[in-house]
Structure formats: structure tokens, C-alpha cells
FITOR-782772 format. One record per residue (C-alpha): x, y, z. Coordinates in Angstrom, 1 decimal. Each point is the difference from the previous one (the first is absolute). Layout:
{node {X, Y, Z}}
...
# end
This chain:
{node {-102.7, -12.9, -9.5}}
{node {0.6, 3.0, -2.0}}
{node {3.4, 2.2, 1.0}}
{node {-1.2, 3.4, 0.5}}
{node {2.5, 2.9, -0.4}}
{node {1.0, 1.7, 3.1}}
{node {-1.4, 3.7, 0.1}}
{node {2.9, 2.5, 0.5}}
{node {-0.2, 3.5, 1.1}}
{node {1.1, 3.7, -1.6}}
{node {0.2, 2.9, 2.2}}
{node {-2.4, 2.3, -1.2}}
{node {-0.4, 2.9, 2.7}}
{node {0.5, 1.4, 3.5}}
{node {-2.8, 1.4, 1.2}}
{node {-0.1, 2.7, 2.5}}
{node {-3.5, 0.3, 1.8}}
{node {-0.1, 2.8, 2.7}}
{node {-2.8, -0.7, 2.8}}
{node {-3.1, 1.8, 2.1}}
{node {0.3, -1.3, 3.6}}
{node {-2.3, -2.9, 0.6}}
{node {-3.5, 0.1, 0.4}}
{node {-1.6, -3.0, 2.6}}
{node {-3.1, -1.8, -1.8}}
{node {0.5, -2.1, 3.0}}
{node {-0.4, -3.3, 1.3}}
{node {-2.2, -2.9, -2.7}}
{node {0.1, -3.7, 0.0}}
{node {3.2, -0.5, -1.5}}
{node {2.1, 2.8, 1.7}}
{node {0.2, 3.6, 0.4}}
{node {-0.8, 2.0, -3.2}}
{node {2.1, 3.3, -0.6}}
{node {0.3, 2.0, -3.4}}
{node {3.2, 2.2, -0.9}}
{node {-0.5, 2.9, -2.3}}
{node {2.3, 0.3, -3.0}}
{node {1.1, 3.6, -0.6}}
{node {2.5, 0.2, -2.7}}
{node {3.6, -1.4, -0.8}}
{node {2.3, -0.9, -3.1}}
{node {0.0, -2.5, -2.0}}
{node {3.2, -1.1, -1.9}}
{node {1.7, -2.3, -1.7}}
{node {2.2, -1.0, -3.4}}
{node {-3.1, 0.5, -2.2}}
{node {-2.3, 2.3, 2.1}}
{node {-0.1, 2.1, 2.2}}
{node {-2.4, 2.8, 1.4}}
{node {-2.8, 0.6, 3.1}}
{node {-2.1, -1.7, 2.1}}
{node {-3.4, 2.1, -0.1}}
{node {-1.6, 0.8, 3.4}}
{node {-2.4, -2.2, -0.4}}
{node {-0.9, -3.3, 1.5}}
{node {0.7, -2.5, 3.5}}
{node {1.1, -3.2, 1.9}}
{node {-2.6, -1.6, 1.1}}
{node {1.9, -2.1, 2.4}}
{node {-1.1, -2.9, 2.6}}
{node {2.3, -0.4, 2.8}}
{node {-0.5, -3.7, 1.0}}
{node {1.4, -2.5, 2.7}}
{node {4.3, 0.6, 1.1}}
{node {-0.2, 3.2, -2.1}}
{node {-0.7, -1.2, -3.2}}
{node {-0.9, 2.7, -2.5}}
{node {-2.2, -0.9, -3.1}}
{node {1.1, 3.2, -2.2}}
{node {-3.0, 1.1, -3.0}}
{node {1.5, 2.8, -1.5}}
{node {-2.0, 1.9, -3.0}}
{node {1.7, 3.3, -1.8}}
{node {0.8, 1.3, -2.8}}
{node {3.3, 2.0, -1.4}}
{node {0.4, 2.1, -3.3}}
{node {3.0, -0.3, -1.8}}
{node {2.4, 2.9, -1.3}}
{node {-1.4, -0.5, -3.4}}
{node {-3.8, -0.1, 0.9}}
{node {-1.2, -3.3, 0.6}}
{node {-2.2, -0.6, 2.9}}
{node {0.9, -4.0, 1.5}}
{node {-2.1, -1.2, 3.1}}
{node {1.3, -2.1, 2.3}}
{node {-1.5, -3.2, 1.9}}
{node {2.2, -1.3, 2.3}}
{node {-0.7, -2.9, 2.7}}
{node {2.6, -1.1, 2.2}}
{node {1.1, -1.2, 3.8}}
{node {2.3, 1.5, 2.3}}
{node {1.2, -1.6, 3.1}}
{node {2.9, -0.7, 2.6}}
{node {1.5, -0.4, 3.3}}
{node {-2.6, 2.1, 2.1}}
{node {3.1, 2.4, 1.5}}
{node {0.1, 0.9, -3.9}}
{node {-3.8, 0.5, -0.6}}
{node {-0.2, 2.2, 3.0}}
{node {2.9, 2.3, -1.1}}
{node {-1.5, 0.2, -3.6}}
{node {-3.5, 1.3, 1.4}}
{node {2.0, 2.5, 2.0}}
{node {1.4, 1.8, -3.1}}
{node {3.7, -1.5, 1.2}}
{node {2.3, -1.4, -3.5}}
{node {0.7, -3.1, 0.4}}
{node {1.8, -2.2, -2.7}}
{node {-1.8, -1.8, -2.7}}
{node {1.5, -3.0, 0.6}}
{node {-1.1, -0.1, 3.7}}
{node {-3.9, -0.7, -1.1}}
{node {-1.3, -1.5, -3.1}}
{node {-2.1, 2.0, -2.2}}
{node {-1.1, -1.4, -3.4}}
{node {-2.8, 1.1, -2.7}}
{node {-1.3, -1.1, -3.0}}
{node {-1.8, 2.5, -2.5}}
{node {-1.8, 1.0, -3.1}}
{node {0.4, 3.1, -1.8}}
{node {-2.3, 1.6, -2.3}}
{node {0.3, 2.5, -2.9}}
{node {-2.3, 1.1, -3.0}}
{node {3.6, 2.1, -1.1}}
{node {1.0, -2.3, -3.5}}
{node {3.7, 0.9, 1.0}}
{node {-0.8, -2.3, 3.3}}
{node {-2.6, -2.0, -1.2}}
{node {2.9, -3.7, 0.7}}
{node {-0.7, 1.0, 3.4}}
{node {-3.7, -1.1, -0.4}}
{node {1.3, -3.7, -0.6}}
{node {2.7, -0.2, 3.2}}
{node {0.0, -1.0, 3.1}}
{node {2.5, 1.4, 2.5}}
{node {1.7, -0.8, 3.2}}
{node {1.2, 2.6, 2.6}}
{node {2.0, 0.3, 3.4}}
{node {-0.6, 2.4, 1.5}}
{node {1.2, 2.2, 4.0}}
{node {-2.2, 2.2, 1.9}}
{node {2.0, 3.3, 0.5}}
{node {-1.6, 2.5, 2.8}}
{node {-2.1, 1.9, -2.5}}
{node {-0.1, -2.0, -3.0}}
{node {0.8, -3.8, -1.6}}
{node {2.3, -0.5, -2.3}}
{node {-0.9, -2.7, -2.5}}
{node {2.4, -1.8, -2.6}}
{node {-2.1, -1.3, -3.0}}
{node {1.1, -2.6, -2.1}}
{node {-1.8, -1.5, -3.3}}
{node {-0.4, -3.8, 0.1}}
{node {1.3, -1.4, -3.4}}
# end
């Protein structure tokens, strides 16, 4: 078999992404359906930085043991103009003491629960446009109001 090169990862941005209060689709077949408004934050990192527009949700399922299924869509503009949305899909889950303090707005540390994303970015800025052609990882903690989300570019 061919030897494949190991993909390595570059920090590229922390993401700041302030939250509406959850709004109950409720119960479906595969668990209970809630979205999150996203109404602002910052965006910032070694090579960007700027706003996240009020614009856009997580459409989350909450499934079996507390499992989150997180679909994030939004967009940020960056200090020099360029408008870069955001599709992010990841999972969120931990000891159910943990999970219930998180839904009640208490901090708890991000190494208490494990919450991991994968996303695309996409820009029609031609300052951005390598972003168009990356795939990146995030971690990620649920603060009271917000998430904070660490992005990093997979080589």
C-alpha cells in the first residue's frame, strides 16, 4: 500500500460566537430538535480577524445520554472587508452532571466534556480565496451566552 502523509494542523482563528437563547423545535425521530440564534461576536486570529454578522443558527439535535449533533451556519466580515461564511458540524457530549450544568448557563471547563467540529469556510474575497480549498478542525466550549471555537486549517 501506498504511505499517505499525515495531515497536520495550523491554528488559524478563535472564534467568538455570542448566542439568542434556545428556541424548542421539539421532540422528532432522532431526538429533540432545538436552534440557537447567532447574534454577533469576534473573530481573531494571526492572519484575520474581525465580526461575526448577526446572521445565522445551530440547528442542533439533542439525541440519547445528551449527545448534541451541533449544525452551525454564519457568516463573519473581516476588518478589511471580506465576507467568509461559516459551515460547521460538530458533536458535543459528556458526563451528564456536565451537560446539565452547560444548559444552565453555569462555566464549566472544556476539558470536562468533549466538543469537536469540522468546517468549511467560504469566501468570494481573492485575499481569502486558499480558504475555499481547506478543510478545518475546531474545539470548541459552550460559555453561558456564547461558544468559543478554536479553528485550525488541516495541512
Amino acid at each position: 500500500m501506498t504511505s499517505l502523509p499525515t495531515p497536520g494542523l495550523s491554528y488559524f482563528c478563535t472564534l467568538e460566537v455570542h448566542l439568542s437563547k434556545p428556541v424548542s423545535v421539539g421532540p422528532s425521530a432522532a431526538g429533540t430538535k432545538r436552534v440557537i440564534p447567532i447574534k454577533g461576536g469576534r473573530v481573531h486570529g494571526p492572519k484575520i480577524s474581525g465580526r461575526i454578522l448577526d446572521m445565522g443558527a445551530d440547528w442542533q439535535m439533542i439525541l440519547e445520554g445528551g449527545i448534541a449533533e451541533l449544525d452551525a451556519r454564519y457568516a463573519f466580515e473581516t476588518d478589511d472587508g471580506a465576507v467568509i461564511e461559516i459551515r460547521n458540524f460538530g458533536i458535543r457530549h459528556g458526563p451528564e452532571d456536565v451537560i446539565q450544568r452547560l444548559a444552565a448557563g453555569e462555566a464549566c471547563p472544556p476539558q470536562s466534556y468533549y466538543m469537536r467540529s469540522g468546517a468549511r469556510l467560504e469566501t468570494g474575497h481573492p485575499d481569502y480565496a486558499w480558504i475555499n480549498k481547506t478543510m478545518f478542525v475546531g474545539t470548541g466550549a459552550r460559555l453561558a451566552n456564547a461558544v468559543q471555537i478554536d479553528l485550525y486549517a488541516i495541512d
